[in-house]
C-alpha positions as CSV (number, residue, x, y, z in Angstrom):
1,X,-15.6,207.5,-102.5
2,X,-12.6,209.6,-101.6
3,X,-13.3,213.0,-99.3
4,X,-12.1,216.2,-98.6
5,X,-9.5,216.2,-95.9
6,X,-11.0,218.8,-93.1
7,X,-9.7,222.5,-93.5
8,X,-6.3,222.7,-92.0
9,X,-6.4,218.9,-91.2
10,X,-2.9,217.8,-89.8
11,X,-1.3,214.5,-91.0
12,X,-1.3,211.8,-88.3
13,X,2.1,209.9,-87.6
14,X,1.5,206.5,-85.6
15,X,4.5,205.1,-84.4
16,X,4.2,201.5,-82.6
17,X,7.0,200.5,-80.4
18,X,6.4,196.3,-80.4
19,X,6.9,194.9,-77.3
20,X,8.3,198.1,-75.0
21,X,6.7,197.9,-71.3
22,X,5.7,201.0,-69.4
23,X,7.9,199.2,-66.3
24,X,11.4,200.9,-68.0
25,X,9.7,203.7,-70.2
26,X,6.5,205.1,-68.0
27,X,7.5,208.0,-67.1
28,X,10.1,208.4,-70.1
29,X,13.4,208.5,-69.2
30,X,16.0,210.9,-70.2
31,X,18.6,209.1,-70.1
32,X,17.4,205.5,-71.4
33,X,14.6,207.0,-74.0
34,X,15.7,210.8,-75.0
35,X,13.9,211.1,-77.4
36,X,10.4,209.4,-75.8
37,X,11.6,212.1,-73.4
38,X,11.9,214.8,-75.5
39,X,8.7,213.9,-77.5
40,X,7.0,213.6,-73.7
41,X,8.2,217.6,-72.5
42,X,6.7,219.1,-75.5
43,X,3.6,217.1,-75.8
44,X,1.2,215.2,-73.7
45,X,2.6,211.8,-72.0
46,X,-0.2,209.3,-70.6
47,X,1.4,207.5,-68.0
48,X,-1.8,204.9,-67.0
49,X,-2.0,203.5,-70.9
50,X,-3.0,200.1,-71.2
51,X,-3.0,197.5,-74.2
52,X,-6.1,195.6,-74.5
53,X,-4.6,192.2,-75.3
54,X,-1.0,191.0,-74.4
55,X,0.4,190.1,-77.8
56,X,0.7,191.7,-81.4
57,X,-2.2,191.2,-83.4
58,X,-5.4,191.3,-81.7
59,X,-3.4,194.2,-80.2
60,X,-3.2,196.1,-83.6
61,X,-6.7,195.1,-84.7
62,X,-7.8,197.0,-81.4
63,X,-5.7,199.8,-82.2
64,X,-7.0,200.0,-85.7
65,X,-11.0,199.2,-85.1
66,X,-11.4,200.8,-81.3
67,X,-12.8,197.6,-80.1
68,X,-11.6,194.6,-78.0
69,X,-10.5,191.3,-79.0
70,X,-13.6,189.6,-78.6
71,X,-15.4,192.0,-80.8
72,X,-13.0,192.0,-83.6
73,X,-12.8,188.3,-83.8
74,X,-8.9,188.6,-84.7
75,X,-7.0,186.4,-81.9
76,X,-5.3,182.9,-81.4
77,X,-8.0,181.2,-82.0
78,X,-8.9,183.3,-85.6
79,X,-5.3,184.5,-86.8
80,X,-7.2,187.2,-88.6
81,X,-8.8,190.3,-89.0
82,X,-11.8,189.4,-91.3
83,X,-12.1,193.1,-91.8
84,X,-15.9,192.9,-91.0
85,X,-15.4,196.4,-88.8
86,X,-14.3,199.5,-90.6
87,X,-11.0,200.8,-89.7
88,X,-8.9,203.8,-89.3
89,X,-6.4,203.6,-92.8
90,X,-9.9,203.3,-94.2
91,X,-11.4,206.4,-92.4
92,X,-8.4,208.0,-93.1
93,X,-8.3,207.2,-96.8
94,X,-12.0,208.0,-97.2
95,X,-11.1,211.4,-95.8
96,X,-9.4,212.2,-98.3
97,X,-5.8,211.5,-96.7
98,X,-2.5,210.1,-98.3
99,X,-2.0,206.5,-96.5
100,X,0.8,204.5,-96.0
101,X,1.9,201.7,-93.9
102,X,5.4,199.9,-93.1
103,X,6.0,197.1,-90.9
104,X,8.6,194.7,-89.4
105,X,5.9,192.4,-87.7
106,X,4.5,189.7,-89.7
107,X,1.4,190.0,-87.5
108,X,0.5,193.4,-89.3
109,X,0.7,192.6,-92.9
110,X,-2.1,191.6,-95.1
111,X,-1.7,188.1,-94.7
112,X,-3.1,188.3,-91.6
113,X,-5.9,191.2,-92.9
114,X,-4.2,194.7,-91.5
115,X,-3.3,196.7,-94.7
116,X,-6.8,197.3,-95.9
117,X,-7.0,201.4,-96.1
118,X,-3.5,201.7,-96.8
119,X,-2.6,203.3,-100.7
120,X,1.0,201.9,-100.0
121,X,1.6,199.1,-97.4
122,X,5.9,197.9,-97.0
123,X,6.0,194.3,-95.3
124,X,9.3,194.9,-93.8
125,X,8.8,191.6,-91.6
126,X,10.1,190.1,-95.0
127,X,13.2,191.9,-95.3
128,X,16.4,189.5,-93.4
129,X,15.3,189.1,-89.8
130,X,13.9,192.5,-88.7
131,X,13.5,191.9,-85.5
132,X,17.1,191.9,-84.9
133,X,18.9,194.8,-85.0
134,X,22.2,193.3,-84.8
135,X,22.6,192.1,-87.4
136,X,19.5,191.5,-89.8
137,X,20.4,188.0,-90.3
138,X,17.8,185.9,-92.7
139,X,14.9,184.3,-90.6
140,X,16.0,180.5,-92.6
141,X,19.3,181.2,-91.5
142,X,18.3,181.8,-87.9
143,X,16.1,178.8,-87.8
144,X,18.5,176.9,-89.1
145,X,21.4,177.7,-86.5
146,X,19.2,177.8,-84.0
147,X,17.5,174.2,-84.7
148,X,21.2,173.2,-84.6
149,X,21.1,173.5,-81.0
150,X,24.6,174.9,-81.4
151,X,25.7,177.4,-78.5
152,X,28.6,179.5,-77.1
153,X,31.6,180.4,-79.5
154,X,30.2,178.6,-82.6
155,X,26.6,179.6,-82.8
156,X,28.3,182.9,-82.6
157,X,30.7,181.8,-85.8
158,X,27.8,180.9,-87.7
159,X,26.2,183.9,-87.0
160,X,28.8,186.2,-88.1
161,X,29.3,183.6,-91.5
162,X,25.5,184.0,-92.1
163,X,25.1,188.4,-91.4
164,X,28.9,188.9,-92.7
165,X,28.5,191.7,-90.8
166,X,27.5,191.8,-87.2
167,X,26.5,195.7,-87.0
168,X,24.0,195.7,-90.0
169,X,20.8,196.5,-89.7
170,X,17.6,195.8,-91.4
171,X,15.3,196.6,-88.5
172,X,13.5,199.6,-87.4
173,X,16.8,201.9,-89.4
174,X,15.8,200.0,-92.7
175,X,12.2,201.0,-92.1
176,X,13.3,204.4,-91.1
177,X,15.1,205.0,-93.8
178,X,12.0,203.8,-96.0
179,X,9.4,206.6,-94.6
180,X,11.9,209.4,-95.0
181,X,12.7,208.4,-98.9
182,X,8.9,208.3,-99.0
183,X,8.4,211.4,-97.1
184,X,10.7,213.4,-99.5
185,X,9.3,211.8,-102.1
186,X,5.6,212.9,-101.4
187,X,4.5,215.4,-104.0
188,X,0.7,215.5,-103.0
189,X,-0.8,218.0,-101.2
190,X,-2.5,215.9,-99.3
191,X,-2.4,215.7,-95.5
192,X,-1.1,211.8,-94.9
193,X,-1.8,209.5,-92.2
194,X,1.4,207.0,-91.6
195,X,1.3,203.9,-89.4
196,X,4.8,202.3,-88.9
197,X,5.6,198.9,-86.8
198,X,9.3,198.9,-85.6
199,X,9.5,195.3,-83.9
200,X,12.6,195.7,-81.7
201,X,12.7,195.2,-78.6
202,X,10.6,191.8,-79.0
203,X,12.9,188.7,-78.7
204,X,14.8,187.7,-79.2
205,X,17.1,190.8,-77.8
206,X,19.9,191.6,-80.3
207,X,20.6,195.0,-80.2
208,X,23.5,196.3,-82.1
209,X,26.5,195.8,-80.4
210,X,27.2,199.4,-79.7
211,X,23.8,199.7,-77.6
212,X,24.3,196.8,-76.1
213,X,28.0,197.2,-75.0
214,X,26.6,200.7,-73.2
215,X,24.2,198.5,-70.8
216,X,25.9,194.8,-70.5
217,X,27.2,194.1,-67.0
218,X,30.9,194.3,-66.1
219,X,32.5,191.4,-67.6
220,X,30.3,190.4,-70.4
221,X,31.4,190.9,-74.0
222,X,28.9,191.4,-76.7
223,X,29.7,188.1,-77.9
224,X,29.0,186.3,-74.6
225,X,25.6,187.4,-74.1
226,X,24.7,186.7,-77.7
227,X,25.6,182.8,-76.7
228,X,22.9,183.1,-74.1
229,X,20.1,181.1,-75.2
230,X,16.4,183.4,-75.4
231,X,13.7,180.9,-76.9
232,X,10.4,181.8,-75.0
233,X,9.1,178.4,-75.8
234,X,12.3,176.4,-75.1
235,X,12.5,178.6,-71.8
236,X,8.5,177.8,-70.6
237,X,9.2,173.9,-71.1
238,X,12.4,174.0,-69.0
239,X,14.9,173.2,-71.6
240,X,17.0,176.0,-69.8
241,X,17.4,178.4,-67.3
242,X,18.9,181.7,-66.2
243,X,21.2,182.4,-63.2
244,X,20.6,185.3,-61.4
245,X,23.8,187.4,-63.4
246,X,22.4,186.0,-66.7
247,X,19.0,187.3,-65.7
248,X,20.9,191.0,-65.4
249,X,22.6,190.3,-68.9
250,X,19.1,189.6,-70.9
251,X,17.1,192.5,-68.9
252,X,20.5,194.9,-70.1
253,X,19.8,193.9,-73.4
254,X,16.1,194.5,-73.5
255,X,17.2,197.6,-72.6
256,X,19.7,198.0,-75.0
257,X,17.1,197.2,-77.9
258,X,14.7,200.1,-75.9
259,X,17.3,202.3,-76.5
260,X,18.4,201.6,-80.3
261,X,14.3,202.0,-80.6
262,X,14.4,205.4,-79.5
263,X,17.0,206.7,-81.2
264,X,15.0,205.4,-84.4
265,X,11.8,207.7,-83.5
266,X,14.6,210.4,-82.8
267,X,15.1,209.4,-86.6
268,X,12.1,209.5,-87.4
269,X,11.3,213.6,-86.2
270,X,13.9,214.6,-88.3
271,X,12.9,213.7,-91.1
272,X,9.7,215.0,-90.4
273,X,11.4,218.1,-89.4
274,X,13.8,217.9,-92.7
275,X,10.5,218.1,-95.1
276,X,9.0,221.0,-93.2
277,X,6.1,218.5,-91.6
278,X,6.8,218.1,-87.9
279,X,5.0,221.4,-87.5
280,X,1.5,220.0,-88.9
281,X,1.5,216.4,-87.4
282,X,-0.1,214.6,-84.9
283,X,2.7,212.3,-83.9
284,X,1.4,209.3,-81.4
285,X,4.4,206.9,-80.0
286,X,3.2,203.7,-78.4
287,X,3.8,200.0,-77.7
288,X,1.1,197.5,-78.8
289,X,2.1,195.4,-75.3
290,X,4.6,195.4,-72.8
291,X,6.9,192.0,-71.7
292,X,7.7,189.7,-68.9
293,X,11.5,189.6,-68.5
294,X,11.5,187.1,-65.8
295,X,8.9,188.6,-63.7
296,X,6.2,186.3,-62.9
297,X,8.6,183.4,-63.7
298,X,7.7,184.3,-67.8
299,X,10.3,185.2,-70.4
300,X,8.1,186.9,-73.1
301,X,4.3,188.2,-73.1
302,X,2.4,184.9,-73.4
303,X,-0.3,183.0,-70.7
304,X,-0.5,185.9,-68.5
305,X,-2.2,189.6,-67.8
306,X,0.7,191.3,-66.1
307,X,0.9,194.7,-65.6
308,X,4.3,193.5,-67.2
309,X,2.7,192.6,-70.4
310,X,-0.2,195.6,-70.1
311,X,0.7,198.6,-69.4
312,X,2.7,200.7,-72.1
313,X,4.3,203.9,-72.8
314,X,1.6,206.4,-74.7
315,X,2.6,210.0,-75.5
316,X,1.0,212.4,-77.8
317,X,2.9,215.6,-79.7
318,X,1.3,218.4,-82.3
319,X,-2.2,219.9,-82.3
320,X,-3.9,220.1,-79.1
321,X,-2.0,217.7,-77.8
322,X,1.0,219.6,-77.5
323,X,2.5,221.2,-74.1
324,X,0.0,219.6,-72.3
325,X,0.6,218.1,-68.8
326,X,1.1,214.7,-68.2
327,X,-1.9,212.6,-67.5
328,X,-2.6,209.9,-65.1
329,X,-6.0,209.0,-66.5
330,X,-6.9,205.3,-67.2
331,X,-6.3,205.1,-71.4
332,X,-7.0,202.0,-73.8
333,X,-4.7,201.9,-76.9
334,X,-7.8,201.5,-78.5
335,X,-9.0,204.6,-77.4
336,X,-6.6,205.9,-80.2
337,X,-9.2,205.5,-82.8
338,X,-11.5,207.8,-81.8
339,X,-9.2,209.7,-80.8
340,X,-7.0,210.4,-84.1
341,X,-10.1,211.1,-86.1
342,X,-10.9,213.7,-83.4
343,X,-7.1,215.1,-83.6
344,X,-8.2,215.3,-87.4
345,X,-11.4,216.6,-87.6
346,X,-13.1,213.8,-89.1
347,X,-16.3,212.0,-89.3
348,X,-16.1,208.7,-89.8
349,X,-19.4,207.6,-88.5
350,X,-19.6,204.2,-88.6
351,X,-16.2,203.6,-87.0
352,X,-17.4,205.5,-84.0
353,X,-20.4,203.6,-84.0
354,X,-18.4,200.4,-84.1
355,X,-16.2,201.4,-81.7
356,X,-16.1,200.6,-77.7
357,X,-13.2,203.2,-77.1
358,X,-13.3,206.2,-75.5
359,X,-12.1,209.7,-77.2
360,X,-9.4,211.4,-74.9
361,X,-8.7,214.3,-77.5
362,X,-8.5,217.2,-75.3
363,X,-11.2,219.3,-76.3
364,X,-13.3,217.0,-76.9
365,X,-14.0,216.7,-72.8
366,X,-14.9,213.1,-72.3
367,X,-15.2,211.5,-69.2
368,X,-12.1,209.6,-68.0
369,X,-12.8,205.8,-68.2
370,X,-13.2,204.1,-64.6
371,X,-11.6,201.1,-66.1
372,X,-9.6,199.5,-68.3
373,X,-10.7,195.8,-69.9
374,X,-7.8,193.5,-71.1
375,X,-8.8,189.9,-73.1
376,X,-5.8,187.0,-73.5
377,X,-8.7,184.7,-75.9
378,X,-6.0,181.4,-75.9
379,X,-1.8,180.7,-75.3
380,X,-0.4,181.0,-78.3
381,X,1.1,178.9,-79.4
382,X,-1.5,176.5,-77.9
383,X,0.0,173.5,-75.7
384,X,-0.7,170.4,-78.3
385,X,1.5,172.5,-80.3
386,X,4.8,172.6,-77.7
387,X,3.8,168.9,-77.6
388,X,4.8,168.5,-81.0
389,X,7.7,170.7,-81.0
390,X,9.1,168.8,-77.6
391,X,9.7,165.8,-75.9
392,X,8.8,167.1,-72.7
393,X,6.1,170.0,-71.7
394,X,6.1,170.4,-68.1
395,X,2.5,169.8,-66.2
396,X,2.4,173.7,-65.0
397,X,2.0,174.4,-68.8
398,X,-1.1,173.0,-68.9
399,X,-2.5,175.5,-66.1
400,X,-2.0,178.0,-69.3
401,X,-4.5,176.5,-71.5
402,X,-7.5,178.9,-70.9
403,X,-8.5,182.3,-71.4
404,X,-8.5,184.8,-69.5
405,X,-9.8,188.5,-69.0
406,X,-9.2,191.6,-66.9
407,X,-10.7,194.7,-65.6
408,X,-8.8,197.2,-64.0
409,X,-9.1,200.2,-62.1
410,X,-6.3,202.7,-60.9
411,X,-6.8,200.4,-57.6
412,X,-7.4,197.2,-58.0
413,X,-7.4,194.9,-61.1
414,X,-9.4,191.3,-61.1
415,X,-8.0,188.6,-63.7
416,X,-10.7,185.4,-64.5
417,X,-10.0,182.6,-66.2
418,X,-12.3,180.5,-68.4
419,X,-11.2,177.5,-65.8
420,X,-12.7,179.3,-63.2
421,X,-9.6,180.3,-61.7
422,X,-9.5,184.0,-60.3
423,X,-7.3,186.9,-59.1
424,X,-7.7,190.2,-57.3
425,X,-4.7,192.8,-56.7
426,X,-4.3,195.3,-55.1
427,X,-2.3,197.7,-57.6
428,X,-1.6,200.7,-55.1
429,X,-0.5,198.2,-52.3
430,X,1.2,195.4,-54.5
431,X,2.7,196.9,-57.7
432,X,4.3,194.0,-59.0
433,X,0.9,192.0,-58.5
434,X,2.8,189.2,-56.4
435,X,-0.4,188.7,-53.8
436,X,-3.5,187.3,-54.8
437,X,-6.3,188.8,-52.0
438,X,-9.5,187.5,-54.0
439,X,-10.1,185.2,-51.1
440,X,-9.5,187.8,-48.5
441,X,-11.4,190.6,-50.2
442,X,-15.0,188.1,-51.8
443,X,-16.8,191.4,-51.8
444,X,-14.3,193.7,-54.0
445,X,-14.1,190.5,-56.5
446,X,-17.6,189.8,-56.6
447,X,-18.1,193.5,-57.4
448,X,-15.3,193.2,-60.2
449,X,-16.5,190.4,-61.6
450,X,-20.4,191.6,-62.1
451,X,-17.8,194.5,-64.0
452,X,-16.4,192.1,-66.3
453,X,-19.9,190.3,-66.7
454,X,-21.4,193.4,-67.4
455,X,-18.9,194.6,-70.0
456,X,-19.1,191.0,-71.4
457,X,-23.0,191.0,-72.2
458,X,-22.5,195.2,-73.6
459,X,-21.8,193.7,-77.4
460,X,-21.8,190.6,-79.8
461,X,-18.6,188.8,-79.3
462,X,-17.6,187.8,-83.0
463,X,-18.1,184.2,-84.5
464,X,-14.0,183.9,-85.8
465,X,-13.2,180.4,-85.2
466,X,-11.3,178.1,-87.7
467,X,-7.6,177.7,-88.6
468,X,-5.9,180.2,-91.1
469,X,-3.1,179.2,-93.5
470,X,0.2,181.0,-93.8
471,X,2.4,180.7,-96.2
472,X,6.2,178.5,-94.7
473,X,7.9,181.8,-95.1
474,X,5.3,183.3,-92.7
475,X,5.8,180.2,-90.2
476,X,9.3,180.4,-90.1
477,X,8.9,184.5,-89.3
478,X,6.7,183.2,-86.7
479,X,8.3,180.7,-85.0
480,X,11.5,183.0,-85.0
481,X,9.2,185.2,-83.0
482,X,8.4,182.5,-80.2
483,X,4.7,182.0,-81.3
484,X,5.4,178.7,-83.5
């Protein structure tokens, strides 16, 4: 039964940046993300946020549910949220709020059991490829060039025969330009909760070519660095390799796709601003997970716990939120649940009771957390499936085929494996976690594993094992994405 939005009760805007790492955007820069910048100055920007999972949907689920992957059962071994925890789009909805949903990530569609809550839900992942915004070109198409194997002037050919237009976009714009038709559309009273997945910058890296031409290296067209091959999976079995410039050229165009991101959410504000509801929203920008752009020897966010793949940009504008300083305390993503129903005044009961996140609504004075917990449940795509998909799978790739978990602290984080294998780093010390001093330091990691141990045995982990189908159009959108 539908309720009575809370007096006053502002809408709630959540705005998830796939794939952008806190490593270029924590703290926002002016002059790569203005308006991350802008939104950072006049609100509150959490600079120590961390995702609890390194990849898109047990990511989301977390987001959605306040709980960690093991709880919500929704991870590569169980492609899907089973719904079996209540949600926010369903505390919103029974709050009496207007709900809608749009997304360019086949993850978060209802396939895989993440529109439930929603009155309106737009699968943008369907629309042609968007994920790139260079040129939105259809994800057949791109499977079928790239399966060509076809590189350099002619995979670019094809690619300008298949778009017919290389500076189209169906990406984040498209959806854009979706929630501000629906925004001045809106004739309800109603305060509205809106969740929106813009999937850009997540590989492959096509930005539009004006973006890109503003961060490529001296002496690379737009064309050239297109050639460059960037599948994750065709990168982690060997099949090719960067040289140091071309390292330089795919980083610039990560950046590049940061950038056309941002001016989206700059989009985005005005046309809250245009229908006179900037003023009376909570607007929360974040990344589900960060990236690995050859650090740790990775090209994308799989088999590892990186702070690379971890830690994400976070800022909070409208309400209580707003003109606040920025904050250094240790923040789940998940810890948005809670939070937002705080920010809006409601309820939601069993949610909360569900939920193992921590509120960090300003008045609301909780406790910072001590630590932060972060689960990778299995590679994805699992190994027997690279040994279909190639003749060859290097033996490092089978060191991947575990699970791991983290807790960290703002000093140290500890990394298990479920082969036994474990990791301690120093965070203040070694930054880039480059030095493993478990061995050198047996009392810290016996301490942070008792952490992990005791955190582990704190809840039921959820019986979600079993294959899930997807439809060959959902396939194709997944392999296009490197996790098929």
């Amino acid at each position: 039964m539908t309720g009575t939005p809370p007096e006053n009760a502002p809408n709630v805007v959540l705005f998830v940046m796939d794939t952008m790492r806190g490593a270029e955007t924590v703290p926002a820069d002016p002059d790569l993300t203005p308006n991350l910048a802008a939104l950072a100055d006049a609100g509150t920007e959490y600079t120590s946020a961390f995702a609890t999972a390194p990849w898109t949907l047990p990511s989301h689920v977390s987001l959605f549910t306040g709980t960690y992957p093991s709880k919500h059962g929704a991870h590569a071994d169980h492609t899907r949220f089973d719904g079996s925890l209540p949600t926010i789009p369903e505390a919103f909805a029974d709050a009496g709020y207007d709900t809608a949903g749009v997304s360019n990530n086949v993850w978060v569609t209802d396939e895989f059991g993440l529109t439930a809550g929603f009155d309106r839900f737009r699968d943008d992942s369907e629309r042609t490829d968007a994920w790139s915004g260079a040129g939105g070109w259809g994800h057949r198409a791109t499977n079928a060039v790239r399966r060509s194997r076809l590189g350099g002037p002619t995979f670019e050919r094809l690619r300008r025969l298949v778009t017919g237009d290389s500076d189209r976009d169906d990406g984040a714009a498209a959806t854009v330009d979706w929630i501000a038709e629906w925004l001045d559309r809106r004739d309800s009273d109603a305060p509205f909760f809106l969740f929106a997945n813009c999937i850009e910058p997540h590989l492959e890296y096509r930005p539009p070519p004006a973006y890109a031409r503003a961060f490529l290296p001296e002496g690379w067209s737009y064309d050239r660095a297109m050639a460059l091959r960037q599948d994750p999976r065709e990168f982690d079995v060997g099949e090719f390799d960067y040289t140091g410039e071309e390292w330089a050229v795919v980083r610039s165009l990560y950046r590049a796709e940061i950038s056309y991101l941002d001016a989206q959410l700059g989009r985005l504000r005005s046309a809250l601003e245009a229908t006179g509801e900037w003023d009376d929203t909570v607007f929360v920008a974040v990344s589900d997970h960060g990236e690995n752009v050859g650090e740790h020897g990775f090209l994308g966010h799989q088999y590892s716990l990186f702070d690379t793949v971890l830690h994400v940009p976070l800022v909070v504008h409208g309400g209580a939120f707003s003109s606040g300083p920025r904050s250094d305390r240790l923040v789940q993503t998940a810890d948005l649940a809670p939070t937002l129903l705080d920010a809006a005044g409601i309820e939601a009961p069993e949610l909360r009771e569900a939920s193992q996140a921590l509120s960090f609504h300003p008045t609301e004075g909780v406790d910072p957390r001590s630590q932060v917990i972060a689960e990778y449940m299995r590679p994805r795509p699992p190994i027997d499936v690279l040994e279909e998909k190639f003749d060859h799978v290097p033996q490092t790739i089978y060191e991947y085929q575990r699970s791991l978990r983290a807790v960290r602290t703002d000093a140290y984080k500890y990394v298990r494996g479920s082969d036994g294998s474990e990791w301690l780093y120093d965070i203040r010390g070694d930054p880039e976690e480059a030095h493993d001093i478990s061995a050198a330091n047996p009392r810290r990691t016996a301490e942070l594993a008792a952490t992990l141990d005791e955190w582990l045995g704190s809840f039921d982990e959820a019986d979600a094992d079993g294959s899930v189908h997807v439809s060959d159009a959902t396939e194709d959108r997944l392999a296009d994405l490197g996790y098929l």
